[in-house]
BALOBA-1460 file (C-alpha; in Angstrom, 3 decimals):
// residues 325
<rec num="1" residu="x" x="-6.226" y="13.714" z="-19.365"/>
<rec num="2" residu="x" x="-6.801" y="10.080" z="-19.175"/>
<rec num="3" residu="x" x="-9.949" y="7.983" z="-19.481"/>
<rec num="4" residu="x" x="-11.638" y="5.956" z="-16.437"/>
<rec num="5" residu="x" x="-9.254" y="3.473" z="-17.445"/>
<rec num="6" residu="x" x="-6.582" y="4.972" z="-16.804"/>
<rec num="7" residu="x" x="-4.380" y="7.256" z="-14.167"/>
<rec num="8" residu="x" x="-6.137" y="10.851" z="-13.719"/>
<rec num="9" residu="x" x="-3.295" y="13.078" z="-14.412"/>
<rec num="10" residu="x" x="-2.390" y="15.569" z="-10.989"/>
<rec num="11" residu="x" x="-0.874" y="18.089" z="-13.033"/>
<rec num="12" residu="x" x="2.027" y="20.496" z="-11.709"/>
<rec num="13" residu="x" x="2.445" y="20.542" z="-8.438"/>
<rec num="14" residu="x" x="5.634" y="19.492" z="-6.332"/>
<rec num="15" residu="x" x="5.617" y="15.795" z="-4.353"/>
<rec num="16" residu="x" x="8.277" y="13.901" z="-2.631"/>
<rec num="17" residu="x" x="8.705" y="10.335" z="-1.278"/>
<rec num="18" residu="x" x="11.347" y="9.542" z="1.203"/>
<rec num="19" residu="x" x="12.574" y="5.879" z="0.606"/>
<rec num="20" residu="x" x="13.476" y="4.236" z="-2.731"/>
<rec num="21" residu="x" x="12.989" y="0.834" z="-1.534"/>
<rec num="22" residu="x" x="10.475" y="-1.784" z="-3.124"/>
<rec num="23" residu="x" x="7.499" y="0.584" z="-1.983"/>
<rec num="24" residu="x" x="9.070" y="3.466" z="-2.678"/>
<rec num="25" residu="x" x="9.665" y="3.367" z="-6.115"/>
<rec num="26" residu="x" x="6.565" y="2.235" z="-7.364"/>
<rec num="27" residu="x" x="5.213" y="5.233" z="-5.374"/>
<rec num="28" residu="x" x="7.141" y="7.225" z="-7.417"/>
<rec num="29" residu="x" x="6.443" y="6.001" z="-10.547"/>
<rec num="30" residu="x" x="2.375" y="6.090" z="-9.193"/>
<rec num="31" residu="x" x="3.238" y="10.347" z="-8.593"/>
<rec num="32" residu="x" x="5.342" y="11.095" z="-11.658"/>
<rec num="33" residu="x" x="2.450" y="9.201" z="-13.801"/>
<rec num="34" residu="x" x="-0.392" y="11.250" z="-12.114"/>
<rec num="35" residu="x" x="1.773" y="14.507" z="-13.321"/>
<rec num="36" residu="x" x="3.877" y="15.633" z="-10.564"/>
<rec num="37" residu="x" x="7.199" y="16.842" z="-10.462"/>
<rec num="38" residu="x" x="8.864" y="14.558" z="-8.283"/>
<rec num="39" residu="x" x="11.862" y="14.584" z="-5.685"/>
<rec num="40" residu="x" x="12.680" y="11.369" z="-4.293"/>
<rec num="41" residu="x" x="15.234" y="11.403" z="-1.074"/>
<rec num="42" residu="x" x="17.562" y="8.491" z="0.175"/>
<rec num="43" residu="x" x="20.605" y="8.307" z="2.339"/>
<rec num="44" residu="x" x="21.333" y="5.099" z="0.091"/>
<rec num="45" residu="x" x="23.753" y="5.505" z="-2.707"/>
<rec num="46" residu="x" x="23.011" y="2.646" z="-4.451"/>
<rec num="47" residu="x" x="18.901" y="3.257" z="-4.601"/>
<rec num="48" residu="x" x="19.803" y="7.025" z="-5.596"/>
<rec num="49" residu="x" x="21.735" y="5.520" z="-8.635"/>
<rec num="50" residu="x" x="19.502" y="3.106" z="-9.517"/>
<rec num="51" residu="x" x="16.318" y="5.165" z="-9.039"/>
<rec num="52" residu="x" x="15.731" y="6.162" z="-12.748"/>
<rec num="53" residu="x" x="15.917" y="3.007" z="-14.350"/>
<rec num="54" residu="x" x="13.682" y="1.549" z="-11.700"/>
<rec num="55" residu="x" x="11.277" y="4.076" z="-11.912"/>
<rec num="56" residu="x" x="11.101" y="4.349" z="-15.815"/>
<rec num="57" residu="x" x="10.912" y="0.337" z="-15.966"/>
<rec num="58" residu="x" x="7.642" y="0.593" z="-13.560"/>
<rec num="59" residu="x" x="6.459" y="3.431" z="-15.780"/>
<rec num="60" residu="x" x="6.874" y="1.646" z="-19.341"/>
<rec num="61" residu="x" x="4.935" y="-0.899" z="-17.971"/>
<rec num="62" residu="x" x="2.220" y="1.146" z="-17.359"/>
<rec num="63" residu="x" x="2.371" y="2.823" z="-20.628"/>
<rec num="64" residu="x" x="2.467" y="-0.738" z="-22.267"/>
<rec num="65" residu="x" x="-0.450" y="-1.652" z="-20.173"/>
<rec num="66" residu="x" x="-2.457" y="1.183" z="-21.234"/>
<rec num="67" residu="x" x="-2.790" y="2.638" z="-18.040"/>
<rec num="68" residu="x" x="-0.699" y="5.802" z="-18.899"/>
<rec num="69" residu="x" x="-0.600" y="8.103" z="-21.921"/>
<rec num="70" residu="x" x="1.952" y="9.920" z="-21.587"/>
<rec num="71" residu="x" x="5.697" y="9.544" z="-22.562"/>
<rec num="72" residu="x" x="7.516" y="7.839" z="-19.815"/>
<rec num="73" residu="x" x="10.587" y="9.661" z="-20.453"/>
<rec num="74" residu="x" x="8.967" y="12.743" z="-20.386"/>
<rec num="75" residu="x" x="7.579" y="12.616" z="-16.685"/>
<rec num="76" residu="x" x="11.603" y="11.050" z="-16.242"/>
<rec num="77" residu="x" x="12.202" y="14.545" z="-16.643"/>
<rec num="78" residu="x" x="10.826" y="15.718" z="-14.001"/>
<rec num="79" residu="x" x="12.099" y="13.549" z="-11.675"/>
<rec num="80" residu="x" x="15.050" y="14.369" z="-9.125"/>
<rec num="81" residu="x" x="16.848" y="11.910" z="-6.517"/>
<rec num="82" residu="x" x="18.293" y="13.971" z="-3.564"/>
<rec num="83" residu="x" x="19.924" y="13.109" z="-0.208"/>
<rec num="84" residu="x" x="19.135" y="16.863" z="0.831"/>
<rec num="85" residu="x" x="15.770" y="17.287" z="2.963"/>
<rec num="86" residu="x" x="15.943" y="20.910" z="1.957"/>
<rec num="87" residu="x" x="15.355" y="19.412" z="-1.432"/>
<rec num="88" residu="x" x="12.087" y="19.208" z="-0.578"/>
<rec num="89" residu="x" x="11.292" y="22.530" z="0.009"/>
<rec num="90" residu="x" x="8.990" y="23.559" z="-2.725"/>
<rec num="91" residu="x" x="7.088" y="20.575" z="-2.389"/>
<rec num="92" residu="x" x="3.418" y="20.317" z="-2.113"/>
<rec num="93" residu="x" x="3.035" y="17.481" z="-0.276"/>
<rec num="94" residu="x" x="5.868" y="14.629" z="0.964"/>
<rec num="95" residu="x" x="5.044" y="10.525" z="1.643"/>
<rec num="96" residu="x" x="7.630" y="9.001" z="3.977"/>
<rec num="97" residu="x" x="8.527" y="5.367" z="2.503"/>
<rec num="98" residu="x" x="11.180" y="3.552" z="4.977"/>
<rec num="99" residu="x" x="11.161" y="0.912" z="6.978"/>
<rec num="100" residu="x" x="8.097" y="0.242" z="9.796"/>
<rec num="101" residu="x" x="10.071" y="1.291" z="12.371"/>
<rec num="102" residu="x" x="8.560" y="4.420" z="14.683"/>
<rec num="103" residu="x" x="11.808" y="5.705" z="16.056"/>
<rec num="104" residu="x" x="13.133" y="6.117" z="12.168"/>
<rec num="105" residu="x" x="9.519" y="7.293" z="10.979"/>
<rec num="106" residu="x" x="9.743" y="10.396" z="13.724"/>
<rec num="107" residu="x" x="12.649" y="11.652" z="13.294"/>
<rec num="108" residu="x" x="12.482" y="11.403" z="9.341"/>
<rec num="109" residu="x" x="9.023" y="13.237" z="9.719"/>
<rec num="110" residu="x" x="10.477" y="15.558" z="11.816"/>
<rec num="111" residu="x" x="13.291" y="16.643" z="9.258"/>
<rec num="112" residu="x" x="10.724" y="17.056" z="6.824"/>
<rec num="113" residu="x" x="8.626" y="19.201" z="8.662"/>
<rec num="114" residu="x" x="11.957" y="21.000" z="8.776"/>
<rec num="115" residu="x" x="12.381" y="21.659" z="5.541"/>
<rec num="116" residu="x" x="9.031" y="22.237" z="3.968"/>
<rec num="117" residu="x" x="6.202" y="24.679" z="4.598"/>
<rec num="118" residu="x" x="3.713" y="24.504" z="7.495"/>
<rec num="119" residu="x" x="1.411" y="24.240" z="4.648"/>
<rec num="120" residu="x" x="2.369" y="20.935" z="3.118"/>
<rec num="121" residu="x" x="0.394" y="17.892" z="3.255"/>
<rec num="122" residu="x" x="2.747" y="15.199" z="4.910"/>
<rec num="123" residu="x" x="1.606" y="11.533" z="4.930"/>
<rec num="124" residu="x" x="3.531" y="8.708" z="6.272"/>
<rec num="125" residu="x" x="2.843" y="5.077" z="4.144"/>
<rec num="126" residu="x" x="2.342" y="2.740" z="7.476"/>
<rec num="127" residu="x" x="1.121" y="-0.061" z="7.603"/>
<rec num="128" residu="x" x="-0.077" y="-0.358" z="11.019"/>
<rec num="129" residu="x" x="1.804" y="2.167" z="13.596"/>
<rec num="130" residu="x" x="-0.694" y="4.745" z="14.770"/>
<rec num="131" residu="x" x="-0.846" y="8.083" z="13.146"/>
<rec num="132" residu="x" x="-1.369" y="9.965" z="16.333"/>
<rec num="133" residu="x" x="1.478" y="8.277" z="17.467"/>
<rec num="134" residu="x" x="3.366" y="9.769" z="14.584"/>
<rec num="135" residu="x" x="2.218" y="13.141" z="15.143"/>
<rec num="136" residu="x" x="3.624" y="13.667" z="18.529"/>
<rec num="137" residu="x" x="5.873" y="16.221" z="18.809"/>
<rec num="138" residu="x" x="5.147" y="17.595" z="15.322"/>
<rec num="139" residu="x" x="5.435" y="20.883" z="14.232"/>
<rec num="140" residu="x" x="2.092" y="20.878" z="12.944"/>
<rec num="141" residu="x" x="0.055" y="17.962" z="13.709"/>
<rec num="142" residu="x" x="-2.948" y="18.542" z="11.850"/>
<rec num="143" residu="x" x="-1.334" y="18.196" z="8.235"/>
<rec num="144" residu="x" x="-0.010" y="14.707" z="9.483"/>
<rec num="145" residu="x" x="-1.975" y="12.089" z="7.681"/>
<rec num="146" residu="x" x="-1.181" y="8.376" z="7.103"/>
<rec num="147" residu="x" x="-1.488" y="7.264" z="3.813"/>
<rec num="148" residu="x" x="-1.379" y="3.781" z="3.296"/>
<rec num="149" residu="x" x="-0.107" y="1.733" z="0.052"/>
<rec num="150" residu="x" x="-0.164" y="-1.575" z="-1.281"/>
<rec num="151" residu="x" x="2.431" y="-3.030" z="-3.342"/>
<rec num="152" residu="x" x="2.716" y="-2.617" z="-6.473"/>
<rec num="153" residu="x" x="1.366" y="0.948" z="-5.313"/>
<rec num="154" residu="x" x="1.969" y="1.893" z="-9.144"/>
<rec num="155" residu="x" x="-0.822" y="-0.181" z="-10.362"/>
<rec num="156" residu="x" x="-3.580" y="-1.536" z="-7.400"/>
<rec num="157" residu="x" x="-6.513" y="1.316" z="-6.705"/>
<rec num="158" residu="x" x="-6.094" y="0.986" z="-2.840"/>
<rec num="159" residu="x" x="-4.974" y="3.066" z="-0.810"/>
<rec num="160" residu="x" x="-6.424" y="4.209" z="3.068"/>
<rec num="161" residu="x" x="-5.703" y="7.792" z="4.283"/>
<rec num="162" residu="x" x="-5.645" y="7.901" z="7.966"/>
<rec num="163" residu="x" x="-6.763" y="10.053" z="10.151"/>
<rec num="164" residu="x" x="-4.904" y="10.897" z="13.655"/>
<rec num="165" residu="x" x="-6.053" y="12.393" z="16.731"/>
<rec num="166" residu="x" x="-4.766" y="15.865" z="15.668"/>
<rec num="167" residu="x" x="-5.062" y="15.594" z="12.018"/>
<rec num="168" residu="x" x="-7.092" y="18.478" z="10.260"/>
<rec num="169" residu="x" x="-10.371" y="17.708" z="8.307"/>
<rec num="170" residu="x" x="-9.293" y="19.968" z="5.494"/>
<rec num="171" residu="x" x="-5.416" y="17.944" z="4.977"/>
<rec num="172" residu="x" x="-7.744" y="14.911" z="5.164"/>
<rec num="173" residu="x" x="-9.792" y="16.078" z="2.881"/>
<rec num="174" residu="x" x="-6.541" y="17.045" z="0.590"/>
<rec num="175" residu="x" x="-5.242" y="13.453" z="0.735"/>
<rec num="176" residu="x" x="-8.666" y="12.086" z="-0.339"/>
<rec num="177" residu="x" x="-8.757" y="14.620" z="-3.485"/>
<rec num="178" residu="x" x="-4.572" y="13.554" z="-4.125"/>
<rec num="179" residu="x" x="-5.814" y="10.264" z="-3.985"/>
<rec num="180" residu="x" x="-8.184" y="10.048" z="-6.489"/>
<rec num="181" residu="x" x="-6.068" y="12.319" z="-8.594"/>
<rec num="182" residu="x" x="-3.247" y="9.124" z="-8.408"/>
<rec num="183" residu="x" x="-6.370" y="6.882" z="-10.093"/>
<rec num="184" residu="x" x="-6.796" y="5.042" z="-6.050"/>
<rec num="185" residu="x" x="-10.302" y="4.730" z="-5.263"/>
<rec num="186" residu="x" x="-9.307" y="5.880" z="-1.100"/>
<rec num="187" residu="x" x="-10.813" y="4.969" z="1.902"/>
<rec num="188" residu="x" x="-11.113" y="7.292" z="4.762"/>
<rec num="189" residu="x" x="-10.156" y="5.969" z="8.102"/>
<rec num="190" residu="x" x="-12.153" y="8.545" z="10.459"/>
<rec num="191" residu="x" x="-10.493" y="7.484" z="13.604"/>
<rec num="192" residu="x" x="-7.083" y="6.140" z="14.073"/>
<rec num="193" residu="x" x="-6.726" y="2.602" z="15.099"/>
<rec num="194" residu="x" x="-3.253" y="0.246" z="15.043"/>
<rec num="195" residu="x" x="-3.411" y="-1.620" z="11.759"/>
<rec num="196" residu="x" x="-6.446" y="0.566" z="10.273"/>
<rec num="197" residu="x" x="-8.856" y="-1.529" z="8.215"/>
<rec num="198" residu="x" x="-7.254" y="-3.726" z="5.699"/>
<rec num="199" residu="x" x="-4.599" y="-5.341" z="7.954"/>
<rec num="200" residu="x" x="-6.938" y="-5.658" z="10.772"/>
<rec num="201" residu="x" x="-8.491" y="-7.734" z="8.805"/>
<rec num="202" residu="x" x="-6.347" y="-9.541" z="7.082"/>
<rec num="203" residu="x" x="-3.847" y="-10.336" z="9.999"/>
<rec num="204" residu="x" x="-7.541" y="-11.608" z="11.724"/>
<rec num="205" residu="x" x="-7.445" y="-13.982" z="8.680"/>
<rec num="206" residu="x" x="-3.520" y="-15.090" z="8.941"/>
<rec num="207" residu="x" x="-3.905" y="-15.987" z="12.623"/>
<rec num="208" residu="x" x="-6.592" y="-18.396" z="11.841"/>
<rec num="209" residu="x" x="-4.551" y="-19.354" z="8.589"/>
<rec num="210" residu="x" x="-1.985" y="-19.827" z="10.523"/>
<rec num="211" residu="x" x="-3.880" y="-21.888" z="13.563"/>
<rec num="212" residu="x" x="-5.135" y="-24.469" z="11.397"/>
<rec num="213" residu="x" x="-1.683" y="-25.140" z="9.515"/>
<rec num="214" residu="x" x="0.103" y="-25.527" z="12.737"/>
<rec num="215" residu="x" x="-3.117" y="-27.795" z="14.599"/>
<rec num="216" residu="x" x="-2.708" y="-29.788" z="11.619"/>
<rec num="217" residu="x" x="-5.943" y="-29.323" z="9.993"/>
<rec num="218" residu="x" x="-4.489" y="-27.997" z="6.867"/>
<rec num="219" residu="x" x="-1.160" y="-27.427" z="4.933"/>
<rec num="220" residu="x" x="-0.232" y="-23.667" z="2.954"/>
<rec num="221" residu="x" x="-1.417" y="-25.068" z="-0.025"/>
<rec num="222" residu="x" x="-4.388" y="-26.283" z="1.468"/>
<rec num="223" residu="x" x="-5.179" y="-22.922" z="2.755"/>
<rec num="224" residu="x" x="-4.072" y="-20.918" z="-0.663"/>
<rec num="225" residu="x" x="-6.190" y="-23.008" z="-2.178"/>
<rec num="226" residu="x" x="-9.190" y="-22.382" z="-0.721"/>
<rec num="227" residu="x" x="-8.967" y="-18.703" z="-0.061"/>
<rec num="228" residu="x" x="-8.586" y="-18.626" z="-3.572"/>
<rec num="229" residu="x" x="-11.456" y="-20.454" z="-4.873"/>
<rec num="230" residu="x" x="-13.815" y="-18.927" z="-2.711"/>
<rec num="231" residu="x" x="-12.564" y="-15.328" z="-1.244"/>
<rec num="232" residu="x" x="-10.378" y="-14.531" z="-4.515"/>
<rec num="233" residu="x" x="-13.478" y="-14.955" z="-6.314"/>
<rec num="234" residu="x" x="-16.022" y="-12.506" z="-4.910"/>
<rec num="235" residu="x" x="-13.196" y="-9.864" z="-2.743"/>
<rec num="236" residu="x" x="-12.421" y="-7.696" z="-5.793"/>
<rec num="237" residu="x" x="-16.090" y="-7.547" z="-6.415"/>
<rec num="238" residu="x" x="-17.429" y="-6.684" z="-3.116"/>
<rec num="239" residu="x" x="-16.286" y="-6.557" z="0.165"/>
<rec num="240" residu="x" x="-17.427" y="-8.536" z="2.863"/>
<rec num="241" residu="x" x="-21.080" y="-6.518" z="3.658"/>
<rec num="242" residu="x" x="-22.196" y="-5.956" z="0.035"/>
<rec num="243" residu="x" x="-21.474" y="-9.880" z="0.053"/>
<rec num="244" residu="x" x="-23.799" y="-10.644" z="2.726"/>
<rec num="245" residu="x" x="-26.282" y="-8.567" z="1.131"/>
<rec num="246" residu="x" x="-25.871" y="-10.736" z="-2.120"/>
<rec num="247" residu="x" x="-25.700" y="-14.196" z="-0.620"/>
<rec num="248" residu="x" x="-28.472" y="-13.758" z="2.430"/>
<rec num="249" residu="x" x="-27.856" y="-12.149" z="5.909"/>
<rec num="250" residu="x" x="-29.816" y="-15.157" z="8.327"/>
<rec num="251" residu="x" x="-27.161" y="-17.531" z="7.602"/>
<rec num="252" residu="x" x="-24.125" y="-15.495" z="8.541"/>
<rec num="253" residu="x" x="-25.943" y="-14.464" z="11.615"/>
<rec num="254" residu="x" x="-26.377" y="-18.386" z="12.694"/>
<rec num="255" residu="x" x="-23.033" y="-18.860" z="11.873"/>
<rec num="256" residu="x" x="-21.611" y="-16.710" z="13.520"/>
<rec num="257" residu="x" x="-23.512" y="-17.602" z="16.667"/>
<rec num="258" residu="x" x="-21.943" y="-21.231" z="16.273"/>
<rec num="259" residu="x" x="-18.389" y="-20.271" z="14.978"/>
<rec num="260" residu="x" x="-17.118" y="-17.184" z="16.775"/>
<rec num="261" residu="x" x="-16.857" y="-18.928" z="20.222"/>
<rec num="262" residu="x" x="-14.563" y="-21.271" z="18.001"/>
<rec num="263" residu="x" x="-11.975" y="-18.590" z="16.319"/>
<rec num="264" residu="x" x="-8.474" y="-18.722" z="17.507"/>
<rec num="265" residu="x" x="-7.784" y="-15.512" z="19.532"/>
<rec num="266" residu="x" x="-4.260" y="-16.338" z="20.336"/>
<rec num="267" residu="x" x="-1.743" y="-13.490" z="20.896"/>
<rec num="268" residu="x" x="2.024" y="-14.450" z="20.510"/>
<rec num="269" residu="x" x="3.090" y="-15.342" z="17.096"/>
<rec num="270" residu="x" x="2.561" y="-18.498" z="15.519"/>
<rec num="271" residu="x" x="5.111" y="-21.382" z="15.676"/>
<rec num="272" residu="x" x="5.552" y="-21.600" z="12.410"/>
<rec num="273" residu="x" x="6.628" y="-17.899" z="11.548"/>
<rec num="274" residu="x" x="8.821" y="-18.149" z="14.485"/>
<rec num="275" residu="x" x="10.677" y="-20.982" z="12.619"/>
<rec num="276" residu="x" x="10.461" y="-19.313" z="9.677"/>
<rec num="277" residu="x" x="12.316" y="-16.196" z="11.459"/>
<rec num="278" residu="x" x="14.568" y="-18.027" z="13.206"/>
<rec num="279" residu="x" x="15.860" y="-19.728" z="9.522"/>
<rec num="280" residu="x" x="16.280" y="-16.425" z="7.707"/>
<rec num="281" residu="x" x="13.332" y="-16.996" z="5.137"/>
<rec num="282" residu="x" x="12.344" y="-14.056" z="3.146"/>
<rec num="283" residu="x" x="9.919" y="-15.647" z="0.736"/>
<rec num="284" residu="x" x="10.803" y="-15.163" z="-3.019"/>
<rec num="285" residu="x" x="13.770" y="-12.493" z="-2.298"/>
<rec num="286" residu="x" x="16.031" y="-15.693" z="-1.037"/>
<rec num="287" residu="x" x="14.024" y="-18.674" z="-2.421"/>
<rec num="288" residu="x" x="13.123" y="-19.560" z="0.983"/>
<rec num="289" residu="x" x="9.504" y="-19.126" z="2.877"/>
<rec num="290" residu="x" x="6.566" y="-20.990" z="3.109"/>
<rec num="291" residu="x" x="7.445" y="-22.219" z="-0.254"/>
<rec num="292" residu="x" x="10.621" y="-22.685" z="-1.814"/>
<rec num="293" residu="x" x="11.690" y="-21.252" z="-4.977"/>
<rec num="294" residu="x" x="14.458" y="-21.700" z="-7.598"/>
<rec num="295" residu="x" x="15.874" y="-18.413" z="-8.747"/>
<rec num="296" residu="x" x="14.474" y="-18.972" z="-11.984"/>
<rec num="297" residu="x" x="10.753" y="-19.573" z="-10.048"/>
<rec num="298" residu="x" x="11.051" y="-17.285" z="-8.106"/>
<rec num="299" residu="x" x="11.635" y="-14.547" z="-11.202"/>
<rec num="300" residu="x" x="8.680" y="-15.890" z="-12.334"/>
<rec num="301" residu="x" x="6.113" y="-15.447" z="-9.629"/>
<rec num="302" residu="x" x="7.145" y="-12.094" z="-9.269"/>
<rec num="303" residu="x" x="6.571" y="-11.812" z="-13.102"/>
<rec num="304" residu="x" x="2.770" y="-13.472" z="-12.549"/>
<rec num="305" residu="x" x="2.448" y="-11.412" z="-9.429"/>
<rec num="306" residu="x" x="2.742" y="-8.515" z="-11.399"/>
<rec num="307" residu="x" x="0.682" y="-9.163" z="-14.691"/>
<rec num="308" residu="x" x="-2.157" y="-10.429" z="-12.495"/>
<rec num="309" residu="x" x="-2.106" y="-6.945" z="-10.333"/>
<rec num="310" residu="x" x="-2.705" y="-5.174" z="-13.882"/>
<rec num="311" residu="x" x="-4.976" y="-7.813" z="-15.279"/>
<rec num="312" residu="x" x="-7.235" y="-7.875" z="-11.666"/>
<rec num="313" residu="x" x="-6.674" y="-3.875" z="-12.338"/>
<rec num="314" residu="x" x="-8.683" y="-3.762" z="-15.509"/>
<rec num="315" residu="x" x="-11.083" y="-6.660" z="-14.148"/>
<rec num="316" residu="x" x="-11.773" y="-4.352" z="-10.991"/>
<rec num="317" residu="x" x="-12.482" y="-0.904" z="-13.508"/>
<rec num="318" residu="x" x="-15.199" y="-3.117" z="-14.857"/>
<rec num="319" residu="x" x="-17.168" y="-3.398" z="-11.322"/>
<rec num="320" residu="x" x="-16.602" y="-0.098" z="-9.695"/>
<rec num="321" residu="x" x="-17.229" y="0.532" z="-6.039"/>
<rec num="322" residu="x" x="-20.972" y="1.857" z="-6.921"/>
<rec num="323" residu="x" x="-21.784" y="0.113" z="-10.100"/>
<rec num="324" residu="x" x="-25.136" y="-0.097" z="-8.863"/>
<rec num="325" residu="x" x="-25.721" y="3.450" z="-7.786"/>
């Protein structure tokens, strides 16, 4: 077993992830570290080849950061790569990984249901498409669950398991406890809602972002810079409540008063994304987004990207959730 520290091991039962993508491998590497045996499914010969070294690279960092004990290459071990849904049989519980696409999320959920028992815990890592939208024609709805990631899903502590209109309180309840077990410190959403809580919230904030870049009022950097300064400060600390509570309700309430009227509320997306779209910018991947990158910058703010998610990591273990309690 591990220290607060560090990953709480899960210890011996059966998981699988469907997708070996970006997200899907660190979610792998997040299972195999918390102790589970591990079969990972993709249709993509080129991710199923690839999928050890991936994995074990992900989990040597955390062993280097001191976030897991155990030898990477052992939990390597225990770690399969299949293109066979019946692969998944013996499995415990199952996290479908692809692409944000509904059609492709249903009928991969439905294959899995397929394969595994009516007992298993099956959560689907969306980012905003309803659950109970999900769960429609399921074989069992009620052990549908979202579970929600962020990248690198191997390291950050968040994670949201979502509830849909059919899902069982007990497979909620089972997510929650696999949750913790993965070291995540998991927040339940109790009713299902497009976009749940963290992207609500933070796609509120890029619509304004984006509002006063493309009125003129600001530039990116502008904006980076002062979410940074200000929001980057206190965020990992507390969320936006407990920070009222520590800087003084009566002023948010006047402000609000003054400033909501004010907020952009448009619908269609902004100008500037669309131009972005329309000129095939995928941020750091092609050296071409908001910024643009070298290949050899790019490298490296994927390289800071990642050492600050472990150093903001053992920041945030400092300041838990109830440190005050």
């Amino acid at each position: 077993m591990t220290d607060n520290s560090q990953i709480v091991a899960t210890r011996g039962d059966s998981a699988g992830v469907i997708g070996l993508g970006l997200m899907g491998t660190s979610i792998a590497a997040a299972l195999l570290s918390a102790g589970h045996r591990l079969t990972s499914l993709t249709y993509d010969a080129k991710q199923r080849s690839g999928a050890h070294e991936l994995v074990g690279e992900r989990l040597r960092e955390m062993k280097q950061e001191g976030i897991l004990r155990d030898d990477p290459e052992e939990l390597l071990a225990g770690f399969r790569v299949t293109d066979k849904f019946e692969d998944l049989a013996d499995c415990s519980v199952v996290i479908e990984s692809i692409i944000e696409d509904m059609p492709a999320k249903l009928t991969t959920l439905r294959k899995v249901e397929e394969a595994v028992s009516p007992e298993t815990l099956v959560g689907s890592n969306t980012s905003a498409i309803p659950v109970t939208l999900l769960q429609e024609g399921a074989l069992h709805p009620g052990r549908i669950v979202g579970i929600h990631w962020a990248e690198p899903a191997h390291v950050t502590r968040f994670m949201e398991i979502i509830c849909g209109n059919q899902t069982l309180p007990e497979y909620a309840e089972r997510a929650m406890k696999l949750a913790r077990g993965w070291g995540k410190e998991p927040t339940l959403v109790r009713r299902d809602i497009r976009g749940f809580i963290t992207n609500r919230i933070m796609y509120a904030i890029l619509r304004e972002a984006f509002f006063l870049v493309d009125n003129g009022y600001a530039t990116p950097a502008d904006v980076d810079r002062s979410m940074r300064n200000d929001m980057g400060y206190w965020m990992t600390f507390a969320g936006p409540f407990r920070f009222m509570d520590l800087t003084g309700i009566p002023a948010y309430g006047a402000v609000m008063k003054d400033l909501f009227p004010e907020l952009n509320c448009e619908t269609e997306v902004p100008q500037t994304m669309k131009k972005l779209l329309q000129d095939g910018a995928l941020g750091v991947s092609n050296g071409k987004g908001f910024y643009n990158y070298t290949p050899e910058q790019a490298k490296r703010w994927e390289a800071l990207f990642l050492k600050f998610n472990y150093e903001i990591r053992a920041l945030a273990h400092k300041y838990p959730e109830n440190v005050g309690d």
